[in-house]
N, C-alpha and C positions, 0 to 999 in steps of 0.2 A: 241318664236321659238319652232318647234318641232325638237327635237333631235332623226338624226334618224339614227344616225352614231357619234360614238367617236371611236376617238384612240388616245393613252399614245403615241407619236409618235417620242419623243425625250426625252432623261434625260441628262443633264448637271451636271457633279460635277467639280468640283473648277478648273480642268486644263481640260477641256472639252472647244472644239470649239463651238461656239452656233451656230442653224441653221440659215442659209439664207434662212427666210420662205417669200415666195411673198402673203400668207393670212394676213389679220390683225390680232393683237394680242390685248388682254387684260388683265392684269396682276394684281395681287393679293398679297399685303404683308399683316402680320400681324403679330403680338406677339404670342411666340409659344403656346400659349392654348387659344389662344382667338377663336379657332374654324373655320379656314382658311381650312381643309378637308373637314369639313361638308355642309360648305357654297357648295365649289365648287361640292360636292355627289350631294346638290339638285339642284343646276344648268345644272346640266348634268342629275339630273330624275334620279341618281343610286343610289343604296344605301353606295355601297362601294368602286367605284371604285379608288375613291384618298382615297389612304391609312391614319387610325385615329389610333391613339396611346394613350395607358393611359401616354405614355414618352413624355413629351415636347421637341419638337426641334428633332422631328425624320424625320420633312422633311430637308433634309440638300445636295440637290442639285435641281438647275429648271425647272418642269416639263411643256411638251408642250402637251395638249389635245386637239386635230384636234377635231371640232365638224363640223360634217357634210362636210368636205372637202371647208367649208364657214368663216373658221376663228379659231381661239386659245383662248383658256384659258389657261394663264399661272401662273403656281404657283408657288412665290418665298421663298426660306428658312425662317421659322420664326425666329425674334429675341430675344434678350433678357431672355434667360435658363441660369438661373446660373451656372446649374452643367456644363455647354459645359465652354473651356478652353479659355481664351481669344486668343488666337491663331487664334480658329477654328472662333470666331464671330470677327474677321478681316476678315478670306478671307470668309466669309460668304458674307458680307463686300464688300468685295472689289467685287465681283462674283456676286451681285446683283447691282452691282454701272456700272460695264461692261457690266450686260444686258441693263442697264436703259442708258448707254452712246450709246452703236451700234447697237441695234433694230432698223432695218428703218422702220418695220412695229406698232410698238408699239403705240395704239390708245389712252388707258388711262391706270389709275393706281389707282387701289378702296383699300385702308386703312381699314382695321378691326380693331376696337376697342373695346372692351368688354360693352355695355352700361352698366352695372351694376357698374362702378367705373369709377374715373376720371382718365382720360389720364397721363401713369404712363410719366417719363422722357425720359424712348423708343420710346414709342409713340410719344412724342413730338418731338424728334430730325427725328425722322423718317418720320414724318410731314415734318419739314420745309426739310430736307432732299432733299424728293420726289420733293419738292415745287421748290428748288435752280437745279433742272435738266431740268427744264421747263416743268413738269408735274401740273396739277392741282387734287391733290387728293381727290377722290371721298368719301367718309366715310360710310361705312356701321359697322353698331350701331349693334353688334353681340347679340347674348345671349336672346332675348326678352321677351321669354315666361319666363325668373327667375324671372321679376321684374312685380309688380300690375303695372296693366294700368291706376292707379292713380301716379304711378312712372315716366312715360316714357317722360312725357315732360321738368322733372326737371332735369330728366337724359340725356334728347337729350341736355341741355342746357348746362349741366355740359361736358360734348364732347367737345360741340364748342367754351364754353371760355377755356376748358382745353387746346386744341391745337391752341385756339388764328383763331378760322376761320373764314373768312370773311363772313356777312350776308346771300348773295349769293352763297358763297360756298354749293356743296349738301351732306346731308345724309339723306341716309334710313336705316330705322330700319329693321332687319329682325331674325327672327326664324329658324334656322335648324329642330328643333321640330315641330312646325307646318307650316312650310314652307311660313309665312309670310313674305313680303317682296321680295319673291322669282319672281315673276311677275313684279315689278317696276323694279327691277334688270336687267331682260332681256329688257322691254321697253326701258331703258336707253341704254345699251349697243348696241341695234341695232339704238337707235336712232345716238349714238356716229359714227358707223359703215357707218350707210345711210351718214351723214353731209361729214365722212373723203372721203368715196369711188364713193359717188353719188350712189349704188345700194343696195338694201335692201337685206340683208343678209335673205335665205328661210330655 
């Protein structure tokens, strides 16, 4: 896709109406430092436009990024920051269980997982989570350029018995750093896009 228009076009926090958007959407969870900003920066071709924190868990309401007036990126609150209060990661909680229940438009739902470690007990729940709303989560294997490329198959493997995913189930590895995986990324999402809407997203 060339990006040749974005806008931040809606924020949601916790007692916020979500929008009735008639674009599709695609949506994005991950653990708060597993790098869910950076992904979405080089998806969009910017450097900064979703906000990156040395703070874990500073996104803490869901953003809608209108790309090209052709569909959304949405970005949900990360989980699992100790120092946030149990309180907050209930209606965190519950505020990303509401998007994922009333989206009419909501196409898929891509899992970040840090590949450099197995899938902690967040990750896991948040897995089958995803999985019991009648989502099929997508995994994309964060971090890639930390680990040798003698690492990466042993690691993609450690992911998917970590979260127990089916053969068939997909992950892509990809890089923020050098924007590996950045291209399968999009292939996929417009292929998701073409199958739900019949029209290829330009």
């Amino acid at each position: 896709m060339v990006i040749k228009k974005i806008n931040l076009e809606t924020v949601c926090g916790i007692t916020s109406k979500l929008p009735d958007n008639t674009l599709p959407e695609i949506a994005f969870a991950g653990k708060s430092n597993v790098g869910k900003s950076s992904l979405i920066n080089a998806l969009m071709n910017r450097k900064s436009y979703a906000r990156i924190s040395s703070t874990p868990g500073k996104t803490q309401t869901i953003n809608f990024y209108n790309i090209n007036e052709a569909m959304y990126l949405v970005d949900l609150p990360g989980y699992g920051y100790a120092k946030v209060s149990e309180k907050e990661k209930k209606q965190w909680g519950k505020m990303i269980e509401r998007y994922l229940h009333s989206s009419k438009q909501l196409r898929a739902v891509f899992l970040l997982i840090d590949i450099r470690h197995d899938p902690s007990a967040n990750d896991r729940l948040m897995y089958e989570w995803i999985t019991a709303q009648g989502f099929a989560p997508i995994i994309i294997a964060t971090k890639l350029d930390k680990i040798k490329k003698s690492q990466v198959q042993k690691q993609i493997k450690a992911v998917r018995d970590g979260l127990g995913m089916a053969k068939e189930a997909m992950l892509l590895p990809f890089s923020a750093e050098t924007k590996q995986g950045r291209d399968a990324i999009w292939e996929l999402m417009d292929r998701i896009i073409i199958q739900e809407d019949g029209d290829r997203v330009q």
